[in-house]
C-alpha positions as CSV (number, residue, x, y, z in Angstrom):
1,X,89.3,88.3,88.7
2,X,89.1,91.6,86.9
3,X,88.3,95.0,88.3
4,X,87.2,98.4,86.9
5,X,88.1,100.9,89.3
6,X,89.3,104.3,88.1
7,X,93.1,105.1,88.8
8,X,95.1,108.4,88.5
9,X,98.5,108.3,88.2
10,X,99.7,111.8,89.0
11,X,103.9,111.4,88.1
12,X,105.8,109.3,85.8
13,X,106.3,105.8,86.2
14,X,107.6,102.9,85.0
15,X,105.7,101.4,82.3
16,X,105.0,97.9,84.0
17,X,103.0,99.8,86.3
18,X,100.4,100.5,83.8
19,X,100.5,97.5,82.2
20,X,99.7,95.2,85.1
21,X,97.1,97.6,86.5
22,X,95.6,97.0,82.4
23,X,96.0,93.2,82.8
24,X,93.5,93.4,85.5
25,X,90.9,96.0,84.3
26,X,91.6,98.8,86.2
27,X,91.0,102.2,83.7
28,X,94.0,104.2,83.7
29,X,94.2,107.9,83.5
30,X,98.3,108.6,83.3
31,X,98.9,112.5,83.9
32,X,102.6,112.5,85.1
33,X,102.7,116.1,84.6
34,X,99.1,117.0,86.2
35,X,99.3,120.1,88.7
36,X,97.8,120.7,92.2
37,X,94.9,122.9,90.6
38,X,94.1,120.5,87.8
39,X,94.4,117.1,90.8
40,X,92.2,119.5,92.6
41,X,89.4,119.5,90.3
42,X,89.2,115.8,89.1
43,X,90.8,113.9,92.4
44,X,86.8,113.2,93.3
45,X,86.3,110.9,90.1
46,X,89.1,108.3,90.7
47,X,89.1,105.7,93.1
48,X,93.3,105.1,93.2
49,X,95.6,107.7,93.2
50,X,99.3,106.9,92.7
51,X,102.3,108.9,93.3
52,X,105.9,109.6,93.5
53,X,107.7,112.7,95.3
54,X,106.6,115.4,93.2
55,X,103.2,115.3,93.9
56,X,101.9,116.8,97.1
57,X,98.6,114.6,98.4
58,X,97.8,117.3,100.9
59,X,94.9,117.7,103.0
60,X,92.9,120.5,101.1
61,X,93.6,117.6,98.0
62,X,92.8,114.2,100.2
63,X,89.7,115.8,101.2
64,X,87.8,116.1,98.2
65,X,88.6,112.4,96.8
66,X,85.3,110.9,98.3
67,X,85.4,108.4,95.9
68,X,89.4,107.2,96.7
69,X,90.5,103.7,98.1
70,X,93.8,103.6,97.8
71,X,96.4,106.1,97.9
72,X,100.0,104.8,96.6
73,X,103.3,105.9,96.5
74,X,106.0,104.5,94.0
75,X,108.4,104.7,96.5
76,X,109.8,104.8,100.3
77,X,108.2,107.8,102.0
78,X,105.0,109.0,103.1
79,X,106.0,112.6,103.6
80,X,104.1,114.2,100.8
81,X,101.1,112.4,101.5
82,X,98.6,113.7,104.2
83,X,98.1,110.3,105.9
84,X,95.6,111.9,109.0
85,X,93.3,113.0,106.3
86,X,93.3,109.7,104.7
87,X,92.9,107.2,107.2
88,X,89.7,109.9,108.8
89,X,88.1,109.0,105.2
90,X,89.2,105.5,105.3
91,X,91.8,106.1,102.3
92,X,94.6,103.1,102.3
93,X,98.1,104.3,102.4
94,X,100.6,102.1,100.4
95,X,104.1,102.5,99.5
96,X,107.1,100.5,97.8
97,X,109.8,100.4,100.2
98,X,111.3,97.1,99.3
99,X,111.9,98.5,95.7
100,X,114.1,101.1,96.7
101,X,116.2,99.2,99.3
102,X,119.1,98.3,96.9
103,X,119.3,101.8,95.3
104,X,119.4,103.9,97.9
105,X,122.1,101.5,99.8
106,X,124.6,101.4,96.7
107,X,124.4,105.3,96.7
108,X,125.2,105.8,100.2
109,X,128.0,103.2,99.8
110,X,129.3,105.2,96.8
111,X,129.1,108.8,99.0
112,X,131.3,106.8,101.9
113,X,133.8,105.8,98.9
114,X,133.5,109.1,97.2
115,X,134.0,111.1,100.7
116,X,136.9,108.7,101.5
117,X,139.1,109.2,98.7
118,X,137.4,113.1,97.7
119,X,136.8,111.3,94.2
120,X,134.4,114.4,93.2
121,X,137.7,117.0,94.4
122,X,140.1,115.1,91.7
123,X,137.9,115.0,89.1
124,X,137.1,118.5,89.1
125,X,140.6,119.5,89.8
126,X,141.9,118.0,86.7
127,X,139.1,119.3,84.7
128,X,140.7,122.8,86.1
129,X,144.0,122.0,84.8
130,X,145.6,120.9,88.7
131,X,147.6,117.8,89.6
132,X,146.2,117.1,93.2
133,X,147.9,114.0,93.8
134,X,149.8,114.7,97.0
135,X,146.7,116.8,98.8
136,X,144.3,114.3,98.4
137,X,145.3,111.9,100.7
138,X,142.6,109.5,102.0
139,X,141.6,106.5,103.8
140,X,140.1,103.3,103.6
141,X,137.0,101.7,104.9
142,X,138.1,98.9,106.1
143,X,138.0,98.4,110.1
144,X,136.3,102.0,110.0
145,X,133.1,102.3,112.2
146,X,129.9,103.0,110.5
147,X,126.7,104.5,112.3
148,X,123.3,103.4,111.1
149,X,120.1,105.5,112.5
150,X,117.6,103.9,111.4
151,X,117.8,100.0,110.9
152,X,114.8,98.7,108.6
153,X,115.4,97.8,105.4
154,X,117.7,100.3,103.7
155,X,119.7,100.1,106.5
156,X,120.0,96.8,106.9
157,X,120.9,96.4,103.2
158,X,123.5,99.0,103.7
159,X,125.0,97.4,106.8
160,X,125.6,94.1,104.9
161,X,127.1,96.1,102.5
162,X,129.4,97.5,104.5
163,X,130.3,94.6,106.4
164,X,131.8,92.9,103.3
165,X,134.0,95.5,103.2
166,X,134.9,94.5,106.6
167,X,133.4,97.7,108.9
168,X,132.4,97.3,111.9
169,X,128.4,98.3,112.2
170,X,126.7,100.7,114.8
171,X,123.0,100.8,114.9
172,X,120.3,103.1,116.6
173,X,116.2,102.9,116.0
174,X,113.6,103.6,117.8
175,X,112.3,99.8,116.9
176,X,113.4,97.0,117.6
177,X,116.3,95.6,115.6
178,X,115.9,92.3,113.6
179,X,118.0,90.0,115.5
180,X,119.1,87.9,113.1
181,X,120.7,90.9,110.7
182,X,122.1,92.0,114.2
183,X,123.9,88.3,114.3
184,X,124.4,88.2,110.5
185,X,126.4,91.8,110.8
186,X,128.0,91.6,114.4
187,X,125.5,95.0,115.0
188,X,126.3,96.9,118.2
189,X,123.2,98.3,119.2
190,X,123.5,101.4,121.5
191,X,121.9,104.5,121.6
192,X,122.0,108.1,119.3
193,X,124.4,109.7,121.2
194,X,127.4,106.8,121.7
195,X,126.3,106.2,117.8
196,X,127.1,109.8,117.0
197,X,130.9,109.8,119.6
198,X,131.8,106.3,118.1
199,X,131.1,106.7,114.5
200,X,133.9,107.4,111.7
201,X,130.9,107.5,109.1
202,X,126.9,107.9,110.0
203,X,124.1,107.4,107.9
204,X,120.7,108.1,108.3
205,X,117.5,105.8,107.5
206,X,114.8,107.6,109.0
207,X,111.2,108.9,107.8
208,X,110.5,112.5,108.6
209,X,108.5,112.8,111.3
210,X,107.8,115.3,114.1
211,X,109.9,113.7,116.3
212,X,112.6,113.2,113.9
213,X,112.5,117.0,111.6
214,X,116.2,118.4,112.7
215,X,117.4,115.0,114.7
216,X,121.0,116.4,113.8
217,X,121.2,119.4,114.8
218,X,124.3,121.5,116.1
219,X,123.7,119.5,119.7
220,X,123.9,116.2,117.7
221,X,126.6,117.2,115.5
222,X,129.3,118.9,117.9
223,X,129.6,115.0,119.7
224,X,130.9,113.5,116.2
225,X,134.3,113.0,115.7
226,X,136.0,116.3,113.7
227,X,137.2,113.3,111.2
228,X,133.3,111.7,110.7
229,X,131.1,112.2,107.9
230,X,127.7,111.9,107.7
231,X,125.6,110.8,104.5
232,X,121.5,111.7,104.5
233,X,119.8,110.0,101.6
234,X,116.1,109.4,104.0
235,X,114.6,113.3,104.1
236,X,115.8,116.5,103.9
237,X,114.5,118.0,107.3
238,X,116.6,115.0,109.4
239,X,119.5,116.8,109.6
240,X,119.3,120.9,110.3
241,X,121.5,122.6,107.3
242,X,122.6,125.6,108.9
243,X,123.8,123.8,111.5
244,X,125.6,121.8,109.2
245,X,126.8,124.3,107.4
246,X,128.3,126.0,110.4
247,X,130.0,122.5,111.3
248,X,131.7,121.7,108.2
249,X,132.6,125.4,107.7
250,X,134.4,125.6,110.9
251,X,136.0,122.0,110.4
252,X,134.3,120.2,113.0
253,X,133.1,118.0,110.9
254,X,135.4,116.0,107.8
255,X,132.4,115.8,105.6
256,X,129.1,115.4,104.5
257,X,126.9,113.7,101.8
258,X,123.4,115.0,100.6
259,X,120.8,113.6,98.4
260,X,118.0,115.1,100.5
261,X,117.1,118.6,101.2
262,X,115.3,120.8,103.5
263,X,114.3,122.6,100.3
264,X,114.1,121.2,97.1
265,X,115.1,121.5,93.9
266,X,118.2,122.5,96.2
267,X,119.8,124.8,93.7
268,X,121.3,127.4,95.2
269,X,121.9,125.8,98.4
270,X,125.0,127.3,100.7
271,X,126.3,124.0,101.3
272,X,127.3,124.1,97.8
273,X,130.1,126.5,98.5
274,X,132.1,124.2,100.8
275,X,134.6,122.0,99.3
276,X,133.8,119.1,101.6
277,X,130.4,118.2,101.1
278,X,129.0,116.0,97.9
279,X,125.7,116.8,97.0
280,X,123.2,115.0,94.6
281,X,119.7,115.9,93.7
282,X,117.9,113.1,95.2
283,X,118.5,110.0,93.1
284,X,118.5,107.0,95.7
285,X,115.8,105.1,94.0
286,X,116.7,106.7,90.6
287,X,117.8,103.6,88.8
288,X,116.3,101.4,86.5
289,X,115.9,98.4,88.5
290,X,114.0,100.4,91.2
291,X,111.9,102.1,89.9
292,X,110.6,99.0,88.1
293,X,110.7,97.0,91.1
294,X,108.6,99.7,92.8
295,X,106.1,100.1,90.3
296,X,105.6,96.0,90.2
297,X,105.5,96.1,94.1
298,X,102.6,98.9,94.2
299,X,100.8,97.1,91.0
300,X,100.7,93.7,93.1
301,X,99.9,95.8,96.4
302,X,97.1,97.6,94.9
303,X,95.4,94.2,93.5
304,X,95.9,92.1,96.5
305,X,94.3,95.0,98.3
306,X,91.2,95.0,95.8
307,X,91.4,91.0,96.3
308,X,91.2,91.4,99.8
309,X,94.4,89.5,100.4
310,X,96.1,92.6,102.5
C-alpha cells in the first residue's frame, strides 16, 4: 500500500526517517531550519507535520493546518506541541518515547557517576595546573539509595541500571507502577515526600505539566538529605532553579545534575557559578542510536496510523 500525503518535517532528523516515509509514497518537504513565520504561512498545505524540540507547534501555528493529520514528535515530550488545539481539530499527536529510553538512562547514570567521584572538578582542575587528589574524595554507588519520580520507561530503564550496580530503588508516579519491574528491581514504592527524606540520589522522569511545573521547589528540596543529589534530564520547569540555586549555594544540598532548563539555550545560567552542579545542554536522546531508533519508531507510527492499524 502506498500513500501520497504531503509531510513537513520542520527539524533535522535522521536520515531513515525520510527514507521510509519515501518507501511508502509520502512527498517529503525537509526544512530543518524552517522558522515560525515561514511554518506559519505554508503549515495549511501539509497533511503531517514532524518535529523535534526546536520547533514550537503552538496554537496560533496548529490552528491554521486545516489540512494536518498527524502531528509527530521525534522524541519523548509533548511540551512544545499545543496538544488542546490539535485534538479540537482532530490532529493525532505521536511521539517516540521508546527511542530515547536507553539514552537518556545512560546519561543520568553517567551524572550519578560523574557527581559521585566530581569527575568534571578533576578534569578541569588539572587543566588549571592543580593536583586535587586528596580533596576530591568520593563515594560509591553501591548500597546507595536512588529515588525515581516518575516510573515509565526511562525510569524503569534507569532503575535496572542501577540495580546492577547493586542500589537499592525508590519509586514515586502518579500511575501505577508495572509490577513486574517492581519484582524484577525490588522497587519500594512510597510516596514524593518519603522519596525525597530517603533518597542519597533522585532523578526525575516526569512530562511537564501544570501539575508538575516547579514539583521541586524549596518545600521539596529542604526534606532531602544535605548529602543527596538530584539529576533532571525530563523538563526544565520540574524543578524551580532559584530554589535550587539557593539550596546548593547554602550547602543544603551535595549536588545537582542538569540537562534541562527552565530557559533554554541555558547559557548564562547562575547555576553555572557553583562548583557542585554539572550541567549539559540537553543531550539525553542525543546519540546515534536514538535518534535513529526514534525516527524508525515515528516512520512506522505514522504508516500504521495511515493503515489504520493504530
Amino acid at each position: 500500500m502506498s500513500f501520497n500525503e504531503s509531510v513537513l518535517i520542520c527539524d533535522e532528523v535522521d536520515p531513515v526517517l525520510n527514507k521510509v516515509l519515501k518507501e511508502n509514497g509520502l512527498k517529503i518537504t525537509y526544512e530543518p531550519q524552517i522558522t515560525p513565520d515561514q511554518i506559519k504561512e505554508r503549515i495549511g498545505e501539509f497533511n503531517i507535520i514532524i518535529v523535534r524540540s526546536r520547533t514550537k507547534l503552538t496554537k496560533e501555528l496548529i490552528e491554521k493546518a486545516d489540512k494536518c493529520k498527524i502531528i509527530a514528535r521525534v522524541g519523548v515530550g509533548l511540551d512544545n506541541i499545543d496538544e488542546d488545539t490539535a485534538k479540537a481539530k482532530n490532529i493525532r499527536v505521536i511521539n517516540a518515547v521508546e527511542g530515547a529510553m536507553t539514552a537518556v538512562a545512560e546519561l543520568v547514570l553517567g551524572l550519578m557517576f560523574a557527581l559521585a567521584r566530581q569527575i568534571p572538578r578533576g578534569d578541569s582542575g588539572i587543566r588549571k595546573g592543580e593536583w586535587l587528589k586528596k580533596e576530591l574524595k568520593g563515594t560509591e554507588l553501591k548500597g546507595k539509595y536512588l529515588g525515581l519520580i516518575g516510573c515509565g520507561n526511562i525510569g524503569k530503564r534507569l532503575g535496572r541500571l542501577a540495580k546492577g550496580l547493586n542500589m537499592n530503588i525508590i519509586g514515586y508516579d502518579v500511575i501505577p507502577i508495572d509490577p513486574e519491574f517492581t519484582k524484577e528491581v525490588g522497587l519500594m514504592k512510597t510516596d514524593l515526600d518519603t522519596l525525597l527524606q530517603s533518597s542519597d540520589y533522585v532523578s526525575i522522569h516526569v512530562p511537564l505539566l501544570d501539575s508538575t511545573y516547579h514539583l521541586i521547589d524549596s518545600k521539596k528540596l529542604s526534606i532531602m538529605k544535605k548529602t543527596a543529589k538530584i539529576i533532571n534530564t525530563s523538563r526544565g520547569g520540574v524543578i524551580d532553579e532559584d530554589a535550587l540555586y539557593d539550596a546548593l549555594k547554602n550547602e543544603n544540598l551535595g549536588g545537582a545534575a542538569l540537562d534541562v532548563f527552565e530557559k533554554e539555550p541555558a547559557t548564562g545560567n547562575k547555576l553555572a557559578t557553583l562548583p557542585n552542579v554539572i550541567l549539559t545542554p540537553h543531550i539525553g536522546a542525543q546519540t546515534k542510536e536514538a535518534q535513529s531508533l526514534a525516527a524508525n519508531v515515528i516512520a512506522e507510527k505514522i504508516i500504521q496510523i495511515l493503515r489504520g492499524v493504530i
